[in-house]
C-alpha positions as CSV (number, residue, x, y, z in Angstrom):
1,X,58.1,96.0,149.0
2,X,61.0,94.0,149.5
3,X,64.5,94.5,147.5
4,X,65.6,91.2,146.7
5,X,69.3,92.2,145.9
6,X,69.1,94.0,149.4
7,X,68.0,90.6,150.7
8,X,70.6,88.8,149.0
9,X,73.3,91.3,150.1
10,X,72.3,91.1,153.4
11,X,72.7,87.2,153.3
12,X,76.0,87.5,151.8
13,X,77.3,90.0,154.6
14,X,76.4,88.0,157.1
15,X,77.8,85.0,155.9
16,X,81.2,86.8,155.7
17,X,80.8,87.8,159.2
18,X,81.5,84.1,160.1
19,X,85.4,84.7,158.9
20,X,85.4,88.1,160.0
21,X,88.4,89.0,161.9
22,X,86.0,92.1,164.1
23,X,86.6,93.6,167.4
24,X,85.2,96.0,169.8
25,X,84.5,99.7,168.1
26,X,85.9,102.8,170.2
27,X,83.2,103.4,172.5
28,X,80.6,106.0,172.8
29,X,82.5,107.8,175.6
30,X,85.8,107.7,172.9
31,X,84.0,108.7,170.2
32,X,82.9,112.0,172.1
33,X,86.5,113.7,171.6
34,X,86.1,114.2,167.9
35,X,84.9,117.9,167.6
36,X,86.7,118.5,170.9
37,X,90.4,117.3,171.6
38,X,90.4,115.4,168.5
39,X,89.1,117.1,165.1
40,X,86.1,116.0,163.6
41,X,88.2,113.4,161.5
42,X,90.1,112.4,164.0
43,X,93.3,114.4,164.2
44,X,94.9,115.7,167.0
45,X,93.8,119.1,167.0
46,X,96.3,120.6,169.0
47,X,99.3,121.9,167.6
48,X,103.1,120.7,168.1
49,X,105.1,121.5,171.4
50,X,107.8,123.4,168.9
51,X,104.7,124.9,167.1
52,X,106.5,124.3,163.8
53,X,102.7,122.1,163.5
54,X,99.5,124.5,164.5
55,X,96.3,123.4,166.1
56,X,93.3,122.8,163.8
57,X,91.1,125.9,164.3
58,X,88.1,125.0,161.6
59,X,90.3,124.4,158.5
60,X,89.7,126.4,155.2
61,X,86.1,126.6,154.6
62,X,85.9,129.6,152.6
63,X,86.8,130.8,149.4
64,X,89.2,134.0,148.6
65,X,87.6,136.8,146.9
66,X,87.0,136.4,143.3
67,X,86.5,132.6,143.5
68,X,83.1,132.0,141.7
69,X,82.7,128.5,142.3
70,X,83.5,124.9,141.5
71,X,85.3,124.7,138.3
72,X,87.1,127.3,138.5
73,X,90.9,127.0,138.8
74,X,91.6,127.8,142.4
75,X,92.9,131.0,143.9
76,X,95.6,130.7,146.2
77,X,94.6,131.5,149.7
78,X,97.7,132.6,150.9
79,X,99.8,134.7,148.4
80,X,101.5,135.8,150.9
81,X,103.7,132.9,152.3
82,X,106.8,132.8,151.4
83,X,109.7,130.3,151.8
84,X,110.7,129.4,155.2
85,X,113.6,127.7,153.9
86,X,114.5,125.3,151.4
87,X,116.0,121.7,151.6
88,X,118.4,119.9,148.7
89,X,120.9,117.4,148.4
90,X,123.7,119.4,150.4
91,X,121.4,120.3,154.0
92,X,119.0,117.0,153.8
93,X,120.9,115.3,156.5
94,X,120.1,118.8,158.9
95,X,116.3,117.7,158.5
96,X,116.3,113.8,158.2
97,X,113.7,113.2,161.2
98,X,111.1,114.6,159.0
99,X,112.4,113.4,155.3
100,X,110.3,110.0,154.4
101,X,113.3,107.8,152.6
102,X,111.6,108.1,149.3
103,X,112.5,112.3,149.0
104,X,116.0,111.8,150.8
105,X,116.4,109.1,147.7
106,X,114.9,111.8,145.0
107,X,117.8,114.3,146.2
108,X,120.0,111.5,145.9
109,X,119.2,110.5,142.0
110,X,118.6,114.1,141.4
111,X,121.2,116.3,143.7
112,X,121.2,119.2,141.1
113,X,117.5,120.1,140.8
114,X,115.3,118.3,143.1
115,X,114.5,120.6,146.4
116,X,111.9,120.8,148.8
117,X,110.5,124.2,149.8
118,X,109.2,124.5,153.1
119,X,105.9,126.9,153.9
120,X,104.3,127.5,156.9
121,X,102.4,124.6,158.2
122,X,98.5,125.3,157.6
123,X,95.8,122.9,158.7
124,X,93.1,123.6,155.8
125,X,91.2,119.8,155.7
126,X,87.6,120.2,156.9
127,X,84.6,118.2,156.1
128,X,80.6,119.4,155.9
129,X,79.1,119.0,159.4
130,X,77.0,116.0,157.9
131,X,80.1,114.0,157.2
132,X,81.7,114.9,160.6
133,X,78.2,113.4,161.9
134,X,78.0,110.3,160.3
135,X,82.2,110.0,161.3
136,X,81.0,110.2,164.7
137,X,78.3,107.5,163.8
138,X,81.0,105.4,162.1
139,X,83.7,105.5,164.9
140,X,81.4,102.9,167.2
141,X,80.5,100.6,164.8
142,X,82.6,100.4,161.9
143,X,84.2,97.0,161.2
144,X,86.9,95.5,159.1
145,X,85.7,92.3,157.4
146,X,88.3,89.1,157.1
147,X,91.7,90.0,156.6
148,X,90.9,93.5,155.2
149,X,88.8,92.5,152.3
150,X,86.0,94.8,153.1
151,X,83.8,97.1,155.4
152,X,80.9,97.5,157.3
153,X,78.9,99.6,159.8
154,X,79.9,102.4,157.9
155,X,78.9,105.3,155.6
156,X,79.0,108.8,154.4
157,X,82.0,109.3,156.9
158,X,85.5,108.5,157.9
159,X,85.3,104.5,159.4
160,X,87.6,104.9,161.9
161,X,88.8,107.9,163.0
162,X,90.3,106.8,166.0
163,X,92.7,103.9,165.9
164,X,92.3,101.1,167.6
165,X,93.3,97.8,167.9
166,X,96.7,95.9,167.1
167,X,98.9,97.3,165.0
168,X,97.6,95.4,161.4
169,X,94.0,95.9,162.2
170,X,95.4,99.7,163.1
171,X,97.0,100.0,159.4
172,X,93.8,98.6,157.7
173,X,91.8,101.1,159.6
174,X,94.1,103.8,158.0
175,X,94.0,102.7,154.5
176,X,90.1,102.2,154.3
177,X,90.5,106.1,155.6
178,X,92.1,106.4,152.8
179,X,89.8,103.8,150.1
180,X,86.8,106.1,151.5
181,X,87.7,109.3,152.2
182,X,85.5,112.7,151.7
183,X,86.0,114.0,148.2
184,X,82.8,115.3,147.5
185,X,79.5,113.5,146.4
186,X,80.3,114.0,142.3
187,X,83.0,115.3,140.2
188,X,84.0,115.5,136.5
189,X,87.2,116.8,135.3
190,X,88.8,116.8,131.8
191,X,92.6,116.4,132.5
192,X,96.0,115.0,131.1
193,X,98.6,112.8,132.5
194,X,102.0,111.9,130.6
195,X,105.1,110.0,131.3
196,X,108.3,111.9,131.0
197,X,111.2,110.4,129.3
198,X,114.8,110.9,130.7
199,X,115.4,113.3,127.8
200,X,112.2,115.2,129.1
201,X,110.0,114.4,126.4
202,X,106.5,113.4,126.7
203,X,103.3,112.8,125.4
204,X,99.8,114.2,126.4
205,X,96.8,111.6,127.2
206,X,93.8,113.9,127.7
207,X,90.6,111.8,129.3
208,X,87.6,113.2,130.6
209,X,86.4,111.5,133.8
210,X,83.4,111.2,136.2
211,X,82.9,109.8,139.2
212,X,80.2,109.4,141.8
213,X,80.7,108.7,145.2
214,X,77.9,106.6,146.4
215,X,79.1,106.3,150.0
216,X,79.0,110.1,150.6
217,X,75.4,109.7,148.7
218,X,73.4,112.2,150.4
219,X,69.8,110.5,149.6
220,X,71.3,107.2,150.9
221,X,72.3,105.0,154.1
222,X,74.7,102.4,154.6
223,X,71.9,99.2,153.5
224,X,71.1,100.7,150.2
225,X,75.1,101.4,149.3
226,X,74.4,97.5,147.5
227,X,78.6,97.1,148.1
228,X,79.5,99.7,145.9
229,X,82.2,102.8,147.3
230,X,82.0,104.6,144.1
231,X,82.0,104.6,140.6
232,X,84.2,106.3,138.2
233,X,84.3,106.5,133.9
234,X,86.9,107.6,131.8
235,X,86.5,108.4,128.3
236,X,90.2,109.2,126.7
237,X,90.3,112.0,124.0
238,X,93.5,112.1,122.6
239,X,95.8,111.7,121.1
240,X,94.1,109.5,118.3
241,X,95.2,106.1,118.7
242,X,94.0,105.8,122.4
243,X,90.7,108.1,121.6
244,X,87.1,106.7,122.0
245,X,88.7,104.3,124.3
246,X,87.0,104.4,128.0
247,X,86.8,102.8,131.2
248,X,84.0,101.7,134.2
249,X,84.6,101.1,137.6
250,X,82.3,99.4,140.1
251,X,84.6,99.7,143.5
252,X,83.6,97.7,146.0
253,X,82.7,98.0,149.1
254,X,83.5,94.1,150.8
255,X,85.9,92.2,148.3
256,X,84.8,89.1,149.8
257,X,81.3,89.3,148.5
258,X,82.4,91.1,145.0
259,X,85.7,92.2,143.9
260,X,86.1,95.3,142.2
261,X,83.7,95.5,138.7
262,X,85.4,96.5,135.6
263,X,85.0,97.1,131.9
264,X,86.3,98.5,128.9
265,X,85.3,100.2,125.5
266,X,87.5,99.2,122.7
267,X,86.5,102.2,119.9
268,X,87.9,100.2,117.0
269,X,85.9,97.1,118.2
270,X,83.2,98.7,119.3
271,X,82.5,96.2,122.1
272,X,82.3,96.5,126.0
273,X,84.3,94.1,127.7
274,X,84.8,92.1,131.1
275,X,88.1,94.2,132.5
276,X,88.5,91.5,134.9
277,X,92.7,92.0,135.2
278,X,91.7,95.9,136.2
279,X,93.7,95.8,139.6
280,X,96.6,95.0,141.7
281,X,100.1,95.3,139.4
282,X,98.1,95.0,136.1
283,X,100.0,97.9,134.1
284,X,98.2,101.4,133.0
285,X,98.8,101.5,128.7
286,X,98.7,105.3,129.3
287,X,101.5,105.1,131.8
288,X,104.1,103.7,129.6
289,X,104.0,101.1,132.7
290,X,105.4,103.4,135.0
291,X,101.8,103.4,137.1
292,X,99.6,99.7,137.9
293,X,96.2,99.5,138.4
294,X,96.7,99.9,142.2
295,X,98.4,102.9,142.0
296,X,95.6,104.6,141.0
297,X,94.6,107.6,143.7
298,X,98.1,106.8,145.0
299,X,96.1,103.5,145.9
300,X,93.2,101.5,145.5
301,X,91.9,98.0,145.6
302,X,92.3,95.3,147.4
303,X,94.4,94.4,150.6
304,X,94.8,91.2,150.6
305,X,98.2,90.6,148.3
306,X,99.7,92.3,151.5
307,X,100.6,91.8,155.5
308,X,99.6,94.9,156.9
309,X,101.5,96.6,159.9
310,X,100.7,100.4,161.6
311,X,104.0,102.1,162.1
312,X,103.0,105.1,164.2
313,X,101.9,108.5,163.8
314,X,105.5,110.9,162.4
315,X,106.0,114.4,161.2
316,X,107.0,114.7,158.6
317,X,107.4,117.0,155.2
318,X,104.5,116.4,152.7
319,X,103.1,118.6,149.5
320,X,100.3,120.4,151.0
321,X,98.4,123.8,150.1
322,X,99.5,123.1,146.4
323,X,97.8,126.2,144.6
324,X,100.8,127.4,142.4
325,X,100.9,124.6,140.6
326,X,96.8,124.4,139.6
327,X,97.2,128.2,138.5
328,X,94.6,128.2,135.5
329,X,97.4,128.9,132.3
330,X,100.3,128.0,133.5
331,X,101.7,126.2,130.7
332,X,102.5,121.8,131.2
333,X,105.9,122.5,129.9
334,X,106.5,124.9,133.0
335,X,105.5,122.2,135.4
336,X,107.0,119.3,134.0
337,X,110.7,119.1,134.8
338,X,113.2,116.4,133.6
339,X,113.4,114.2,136.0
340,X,110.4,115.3,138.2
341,X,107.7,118.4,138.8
342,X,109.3,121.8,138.8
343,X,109.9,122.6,142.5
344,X,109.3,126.1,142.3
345,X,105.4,125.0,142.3
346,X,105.6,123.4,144.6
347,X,104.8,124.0,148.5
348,X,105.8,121.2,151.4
349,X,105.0,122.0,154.9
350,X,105.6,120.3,158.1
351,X,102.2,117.5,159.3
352,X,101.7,115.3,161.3
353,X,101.5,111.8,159.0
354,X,100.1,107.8,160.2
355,X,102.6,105.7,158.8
356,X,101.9,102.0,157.2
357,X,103.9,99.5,156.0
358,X,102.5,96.7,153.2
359,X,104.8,93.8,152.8
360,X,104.0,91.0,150.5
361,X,102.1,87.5,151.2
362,X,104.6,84.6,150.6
363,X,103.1,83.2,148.0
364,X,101.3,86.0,146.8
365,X,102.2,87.8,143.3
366,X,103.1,91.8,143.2
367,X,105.7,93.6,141.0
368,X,106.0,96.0,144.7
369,X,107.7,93.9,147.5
370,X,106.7,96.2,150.0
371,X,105.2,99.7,150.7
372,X,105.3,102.2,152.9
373,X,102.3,104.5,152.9
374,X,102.4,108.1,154.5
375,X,98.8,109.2,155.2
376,X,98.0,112.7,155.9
377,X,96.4,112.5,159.6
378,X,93.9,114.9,159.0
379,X,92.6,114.1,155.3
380,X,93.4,110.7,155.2
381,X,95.0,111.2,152.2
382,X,98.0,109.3,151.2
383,X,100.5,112.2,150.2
384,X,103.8,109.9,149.9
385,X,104.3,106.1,149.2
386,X,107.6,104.5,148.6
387,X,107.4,101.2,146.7
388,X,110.4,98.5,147.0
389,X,111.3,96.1,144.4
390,X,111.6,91.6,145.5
391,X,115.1,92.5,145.9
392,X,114.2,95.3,148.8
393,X,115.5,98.4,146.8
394,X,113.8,101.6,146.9
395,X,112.2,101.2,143.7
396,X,109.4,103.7,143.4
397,X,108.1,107.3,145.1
398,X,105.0,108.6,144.4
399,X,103.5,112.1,145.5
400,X,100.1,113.4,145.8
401,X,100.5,116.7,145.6
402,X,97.7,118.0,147.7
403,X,95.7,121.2,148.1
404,X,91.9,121.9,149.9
405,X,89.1,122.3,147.1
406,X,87.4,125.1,149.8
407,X,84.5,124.7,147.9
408,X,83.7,120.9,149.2
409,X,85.8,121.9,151.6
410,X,88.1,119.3,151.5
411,X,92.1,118.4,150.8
412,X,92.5,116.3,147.7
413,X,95.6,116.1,145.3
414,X,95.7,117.8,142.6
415,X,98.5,115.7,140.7
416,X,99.4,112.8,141.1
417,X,103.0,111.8,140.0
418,X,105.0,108.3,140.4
419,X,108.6,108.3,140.1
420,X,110.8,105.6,138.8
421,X,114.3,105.5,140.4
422,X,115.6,102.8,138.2
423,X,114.5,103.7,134.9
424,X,114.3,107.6,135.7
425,X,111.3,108.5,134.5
426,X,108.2,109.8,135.8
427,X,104.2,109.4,135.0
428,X,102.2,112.7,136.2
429,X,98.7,112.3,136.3
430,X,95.7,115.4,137.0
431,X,96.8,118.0,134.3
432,X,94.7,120.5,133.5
433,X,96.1,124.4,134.1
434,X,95.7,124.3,129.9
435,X,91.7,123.4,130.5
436,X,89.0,126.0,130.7
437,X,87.6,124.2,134.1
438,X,89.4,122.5,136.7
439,X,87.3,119.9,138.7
440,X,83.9,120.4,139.1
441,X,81.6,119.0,142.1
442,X,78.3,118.9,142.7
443,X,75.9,117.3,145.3
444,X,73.8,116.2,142.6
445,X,73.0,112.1,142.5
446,X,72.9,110.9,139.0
447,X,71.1,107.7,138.2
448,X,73.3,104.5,139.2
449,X,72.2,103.8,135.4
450,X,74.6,106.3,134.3
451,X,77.6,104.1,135.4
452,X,75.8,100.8,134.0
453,X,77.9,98.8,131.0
454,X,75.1,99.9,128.5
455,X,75.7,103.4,129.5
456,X,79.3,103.0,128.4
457,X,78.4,101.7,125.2
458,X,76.0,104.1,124.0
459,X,78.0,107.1,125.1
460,X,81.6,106.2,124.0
461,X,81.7,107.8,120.5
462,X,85.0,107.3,118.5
């Protein structure tokens, strides 16, 4: 039997092929060096000629002892690294080739307690063998559709992990990496995120949020994704005048068919509601406005507010192999500094980074003129983003503070945290070291019912 919203899909994706702005995928002959001199996600798997960058040798696929699986909060891997050295305010110019403009800027606003420690460099991302397949699958016929509104010829792996292409189709290859990279099939965490005031103060929002990844579905293929990258619900918990409030997310897969599908549960209304301003610079109540919609997973969303251009691949210091700073019990107050996250949790280390730059559409509305995103080369993560203002100043610099869940195996962040130059203040968003659980994943596929706007009303519970 037939499935008349397949058909229709179908119909619509070929319609959108007609202002498709497509070229040639790598070929087969191309796509054969991931697994060899390329890593399975496209890396360069050979180290640095200084070696201060090792090859990839496999990543971190295996737990330490005394992990017991997902939920857990993690166990560091490597207890035994140490500081290599450390930079500040006073030795940043000694290291400026690999300082992104956003962290030379935090040691300028903060030149007393903002510092970098450096760790050895340690390539942990790796990916099931089943996503490094269907990568390989991806690389020779994945396509960006329009103006990078949207995808296809591609599922349950990286779209493009080679480059290729002029230098804008190049940087929308690297943020779809990004829109639709590996992070399991499902997760569910119950977490906290807060915005620090100048005088340090803050408040905790506690939410509890699930999200299923239907284009790493494991049962599925690419013509039964029906447009849909994931979809995500949050259900805040405290404190009580934002409790019983929640959130549904229906991401998209090609914005020109469908943008992105959102709603919200007002608890004093009881009602479910269109969310139809849920994107772009839309402002996040939780936030205290120091985080939009888009700045979500560092980002999200649509591309098309922006002119997209590929700067080149860099080294360059990120946060990586962040364990410390997940350590189940250590206290919020211990990891929230003044003016930013407490650096002795923190680990950088030395990677190789694609570098993108968004600038805005004349014409088009953003509170961010332009953007620079640093994507982690191996994870397709975007670790650090600086965010200018219409009048070109360095406005904001966001972190994702990254670590690899082993049990996926997989780098992910494990906070994310936005900092406000101007107003200085911070939003820090992922805490849970006070929580019984950390994430949890599983490979199980719920019932696409679960995420429907019915769902949300019967299970949102003031």
């Amino acid at each position: 039997m037939i499935n008349k919203k397949s058909v229709i899909l179908g119909s619509l994706l070929a319609l959108s092929m007609a202002s498709a702005s497509s070229w040639a995928a790598v070929s087969p002959d191309e796509a054969s060096r991931l697994g060899k001199d390329l890593t399975p996600f496209g890396s360069i798997r050979a180290g640095n000629d200084s070696g201060t960058i090792p090859a990839w040798t496999g990543g971190l696929t295996k737990p330490p002892a005394g992990y017991q699986g997902s939920g857990q909060h993690h166990i560091d891997p490597f207890p035994k690294d140490e500081v290599l050295f450390t930079i500040n305010a006073s030795n940043m110019d000694l290291y400026a080739e690999h300082l992104t403009d956003g962290v030379r800027a935090m040691f300028e606003a903060y030149p007393t307690s903002f510092r970098v420690p450096v760790y050895q460099s340690r390539r942990t991302h790796a990916i099931p063998e089943w996503v490094a397949e269907n990568t390989r699958k991806n690389a020779v016929k994945a396509e960006v559709v329009g103006k990078g509104e949207g995808l296809q010829g591609a599922f349950g792996g990286y779209p493009f992990p080679i480059l290729h292409g002029n230098r804008e189709q190049k940087a929308w290859q690297v943020i779809w990496n990004h829109l639709t990279r590996w992070r399991g099939v499902s997760a569910t965490r119950r977490s906290s995120e807060v915005a620090v005031q100048v005088s340090g103060d803050y408040s905790l929002v506690t939410s509890q949020q699930e999200a299923f990844f239907n284009f790493y579905n494991p049962e599925g293929s690419e013509s039964e994704l029906d447009n849909i990258i994931f979809y995500y619900l949050s259900f805040t918990q405290s404190p009580p005048r934002l409790a019983g409030g929640a959130i549904l997310v229906h991401e998209t897969l090609n914005q020109i068919i469908n943008p992105r599908n959102g709603w919200g549960y007002n608890a004093g209304q009881r009602r479910v509601r269109r969310a139809p301003n849920l994107g772009y610079d839309s402002p996040i109540a939780a936030a205290e406005n120091l985080r939009t919609a888009d700045d979500t997973d560092i980002f999200n969303g649509a591309l098309d507010r922006y002119n997209w251009s590929y700067e080149g691949l860099k080294e360059v210091y990120i946060p990586y192999n962040n364990y410390r700073i997940g350590k189940k019990g250590l206290p919020y107050s211990e990891i929230l500094g003044t003016s930013h996250l407490n650096p002795d949790y923190t680990r950088w280390e030395l990677q190789r980074v694609h570098v993108v730059e968004a600038t805005l559409k004349e014409g088009a509305r953003h509170i961010y003129h332009k953007r620079r995103f640093y994507v982690d080369a191996d994870s397709w993560n975007t670790v650090l983003l600086d965010q200018y203002d219409g009048r070109g100043e360095l406005w904001r610099v966001t972190m994702g503070i990254a670590k690899n869940y082993y049990e996926l195996p997989g780098v992910w962040t494990v906070l994310d945290v936005y900092h406000d130059l101007q107003a200085r203040r911070y939003h820090a968003l992922g805490l849970d070291t006070e929580e019984p659980n950390t994430r949890v994943f599983t490979d199980a596929v719920p019932n696409k019912r679960y995420f429907s706007p019915a769902s949300l009303r019967r299970r949102s519970v003031r």
